[in-house]
N, C-alpha and C positions, 0 to 999 in steps of 0.2 A: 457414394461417399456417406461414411456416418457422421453424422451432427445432431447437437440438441435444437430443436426448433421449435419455438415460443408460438403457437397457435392466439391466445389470448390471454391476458395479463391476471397473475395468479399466483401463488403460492410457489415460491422458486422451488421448493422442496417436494413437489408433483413436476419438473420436468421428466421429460421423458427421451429416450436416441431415438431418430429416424433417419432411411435413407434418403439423400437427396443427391441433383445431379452435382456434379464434380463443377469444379469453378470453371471459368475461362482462359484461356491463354494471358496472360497478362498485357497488358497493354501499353500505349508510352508512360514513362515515368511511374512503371507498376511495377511487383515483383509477384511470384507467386510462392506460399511458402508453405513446408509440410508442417504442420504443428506436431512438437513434443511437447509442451505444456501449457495451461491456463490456470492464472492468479485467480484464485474465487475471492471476491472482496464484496464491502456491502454496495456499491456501486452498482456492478453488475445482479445482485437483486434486488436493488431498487426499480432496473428498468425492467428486470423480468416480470414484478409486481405493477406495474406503471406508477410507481412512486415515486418517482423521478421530476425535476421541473422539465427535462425533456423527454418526449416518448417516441421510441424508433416506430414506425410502423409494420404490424405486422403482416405478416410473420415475421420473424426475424430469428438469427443465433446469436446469444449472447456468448459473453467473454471478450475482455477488453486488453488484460495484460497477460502479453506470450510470450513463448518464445517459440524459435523452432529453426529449420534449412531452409535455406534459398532452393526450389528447385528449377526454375526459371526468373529470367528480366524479361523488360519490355524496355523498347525503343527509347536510349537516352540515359540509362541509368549503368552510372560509370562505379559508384562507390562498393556494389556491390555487386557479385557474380555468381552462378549456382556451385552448391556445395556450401557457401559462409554460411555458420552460425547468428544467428540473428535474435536480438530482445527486441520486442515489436509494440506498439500502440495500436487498438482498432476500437472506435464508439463500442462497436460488439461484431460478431462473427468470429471470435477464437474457439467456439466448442466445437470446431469441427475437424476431419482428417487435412484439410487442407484450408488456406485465405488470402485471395489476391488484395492485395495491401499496397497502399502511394509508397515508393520507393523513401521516401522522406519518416515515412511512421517508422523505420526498420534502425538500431542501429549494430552495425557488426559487433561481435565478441571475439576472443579469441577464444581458439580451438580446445582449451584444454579445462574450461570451463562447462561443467553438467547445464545441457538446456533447461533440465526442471530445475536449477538451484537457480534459473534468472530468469522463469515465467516468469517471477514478482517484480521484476526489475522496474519494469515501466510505470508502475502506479504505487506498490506501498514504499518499497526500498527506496526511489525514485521522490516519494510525499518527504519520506523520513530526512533523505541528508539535503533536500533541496530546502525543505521548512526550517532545519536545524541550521543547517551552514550559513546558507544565503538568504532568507528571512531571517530567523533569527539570531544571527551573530555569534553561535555562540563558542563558543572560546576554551581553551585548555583551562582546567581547572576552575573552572566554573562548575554548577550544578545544578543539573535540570530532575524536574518533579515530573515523569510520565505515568499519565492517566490511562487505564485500561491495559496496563502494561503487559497482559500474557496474550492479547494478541496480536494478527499480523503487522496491524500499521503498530501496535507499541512494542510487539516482539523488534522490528526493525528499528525503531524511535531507540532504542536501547542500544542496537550494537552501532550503530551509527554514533548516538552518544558518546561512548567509550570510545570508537576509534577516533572522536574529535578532541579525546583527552580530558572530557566533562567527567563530573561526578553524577552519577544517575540513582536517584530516587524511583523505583516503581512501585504504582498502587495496583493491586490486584484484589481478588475478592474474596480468594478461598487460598486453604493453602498448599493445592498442590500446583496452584498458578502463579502461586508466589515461591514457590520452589523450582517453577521454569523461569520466572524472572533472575532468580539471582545464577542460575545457569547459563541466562543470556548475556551476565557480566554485568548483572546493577549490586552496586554497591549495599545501599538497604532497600527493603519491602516495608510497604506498609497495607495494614490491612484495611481500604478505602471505606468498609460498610460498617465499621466502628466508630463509636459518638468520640472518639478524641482524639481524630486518627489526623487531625492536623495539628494536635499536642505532640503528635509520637513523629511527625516531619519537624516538626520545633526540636525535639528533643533530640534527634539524630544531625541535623544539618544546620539547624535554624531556620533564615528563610534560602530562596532557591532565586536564581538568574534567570529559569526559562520554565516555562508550565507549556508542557504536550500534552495536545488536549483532544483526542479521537470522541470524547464521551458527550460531553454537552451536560444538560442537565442540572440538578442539584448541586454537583461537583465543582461546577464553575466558579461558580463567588465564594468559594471557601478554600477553592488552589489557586484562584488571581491572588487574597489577601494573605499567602505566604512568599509573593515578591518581596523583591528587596527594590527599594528605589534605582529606576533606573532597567528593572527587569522586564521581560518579553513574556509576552500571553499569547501562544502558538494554538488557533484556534481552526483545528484537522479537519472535526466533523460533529455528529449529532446522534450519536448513537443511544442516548436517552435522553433525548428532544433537545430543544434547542435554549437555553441560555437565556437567562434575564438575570445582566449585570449593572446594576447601580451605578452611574456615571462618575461619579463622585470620587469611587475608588482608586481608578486612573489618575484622577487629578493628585489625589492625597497621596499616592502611593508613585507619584509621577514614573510612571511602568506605562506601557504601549500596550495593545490588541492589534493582531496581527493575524489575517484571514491567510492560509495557507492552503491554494485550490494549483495545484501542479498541473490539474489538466487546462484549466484557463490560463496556467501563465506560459504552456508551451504555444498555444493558440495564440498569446499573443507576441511570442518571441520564439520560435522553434530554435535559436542556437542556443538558447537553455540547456539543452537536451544533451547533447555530446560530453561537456566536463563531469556532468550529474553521472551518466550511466559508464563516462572514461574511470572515474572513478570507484562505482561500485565494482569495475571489472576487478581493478589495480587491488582493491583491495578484499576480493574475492580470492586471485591469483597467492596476493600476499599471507592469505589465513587470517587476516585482520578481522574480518565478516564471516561469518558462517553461513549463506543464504539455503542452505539444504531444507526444502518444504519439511514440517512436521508431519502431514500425511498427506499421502497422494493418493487420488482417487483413480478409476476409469472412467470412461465417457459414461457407461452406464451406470454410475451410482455418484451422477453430479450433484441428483437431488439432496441426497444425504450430505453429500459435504457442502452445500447451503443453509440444510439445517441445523447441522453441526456449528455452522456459523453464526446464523440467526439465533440461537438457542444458546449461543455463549459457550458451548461446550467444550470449544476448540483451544488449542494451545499453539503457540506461534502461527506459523504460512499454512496454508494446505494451498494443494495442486490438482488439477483436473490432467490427467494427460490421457489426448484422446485414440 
């Protein structure tokens, strides 16, 4: 079987395929499933790199959101049968032809649904309406300000937006990322690396109900202070380090921070899981969502689409399919 396999912790953009043996029969409460594709997120290289607050031991194969077929159960597991379609969760081992997976991480698709268009399912598409809807409240006709908006978790943050009936502001950096953005259905762009680019949110919207925030950094305390009383600070990730916000703000501005970690909240409630992905189906099915990867790689050139990643390069999803 080919898979990427992590020798020691490194430059995600030096892995490499090898072969290795083929999984086990699955087990009780297991499935075993052939992969059609893998979400490359910055997750998954963080633990390649061991930059992660957890480190798998190695060796290991990353890739954490799949999707793929059932082609065996194991003993116990009713929900699903071989042949289902299946969006999947694994810490990591998605880079491979195949991954025996808890029958629990798996949840069925319908059939007429492209595998690669719901690799992403389980972790950015999955971050986007779970942060949006149910952390942050938010609401038809409302208007959220997303940060980092021409990629995956913002490319998703966008149409999930619009399919909640929001008005979506996206900040991008250059402009033919701000020309994927308003292809992805946002309203206006703004150009984030401009000295008055929270003048030109003012001047288009005023202020905003909800701030999605994958970036961190500098951007933080300058897209909390265009809430409106009463607004939600959707705080993703850290992708240009980590935030230092003024307490004060919140109080004056009586607006919430809201830490949005999808994968800590199905650990601690796994029937999270089913309405979040019931729904990206329904509205996958419906044309609401468009989740079609912006490029899809091979197993052999995962390194590139990490660094395409890490390097900013990317525009919406990319997919590993191995």
């Amino acid at each position: 079987m080919r898979a990427i396999v992590v020798e020691k912790f490194s430059d995600p953009s030096t892995i490499s395929v090898q072969d290795m043996d083929a999984p086990p029969a699955p087990g009780p409460g297991q499935v075993l499933l052939s992969v059609a594709g893998v979400g490359v997120g910055y997750f998954d290289g963080l633990l390649i790199r061991g930059d992660y607050q957890i480190r798998p031991d190695l060796p290991f194969v990353p890739g954490s959101s799949l999707s793929g077929q059932v082609d065996a159960v194991g003993e116990g597991v009713t929900h699903l049968s071989p042949g289902d379609k299946v969006a999947a969760f694994a810490m990591h081992g998605g880079m491979a032809e195949q991954i025996v997976l808890p029958a629990a991480s798996c949840a069925p698709l319908p059939a007429a649904i492209d595998p690669l268009s719901s690799a992403n399912f389980f972790i950015a598409w999955a971050t986007s309406l779970y942060g949006l809807r149910e952390i942050g409240g938010l609401a038809k006709r409302e208007t959220v300000l997303v940060l980092g908006a021409a990629g995956t978790t913002g490319t998703t943050a966008i149409q999930c937006a619009k399919a909640l009936g929001a008005t979506v502001v996206a900040a991008a950096s250059s402009e033919e990322k701000r020309a994927h953005c308003l292809a992805q259905g946002a309203d206006v762009v703004i150009d984030y690396t401009a000295d008055d680019w929270r003048d030109q949110v003012k001047q288009a919207v005023g202020s905003v109900d909800v701030v999605y925030d994958p970036v961190g950094g500098d951007l933080a305390e300058a897209a909390l202070r265009l809430l409106k009383p009463g607004g939600r600070y959707l705080v993703v990730g850290f992708v240009n380090g980590i935030a230092r916000i003024p307490l004060n703000l919140p109080l004056l501005k009586r607006c919430s921070i809201h830490g949005v970690n999808w994968g800590g909240s199905v650990m601690a409630d796994s029937s999270i899981v089913a309405p979040v992905i019931r729904t990206l189906a329904e509205w996958t099915l419906a044309g609401t969502i468009d989740p079609v990867p912006t490029r899809i790689f091979g197993l052999e050139r995962a390194g590139e689409a990490f660094a395409a990643l890490f390097e900013r390069r990317s525009l919406g999803s990319i997919v590993v399919r191995p």
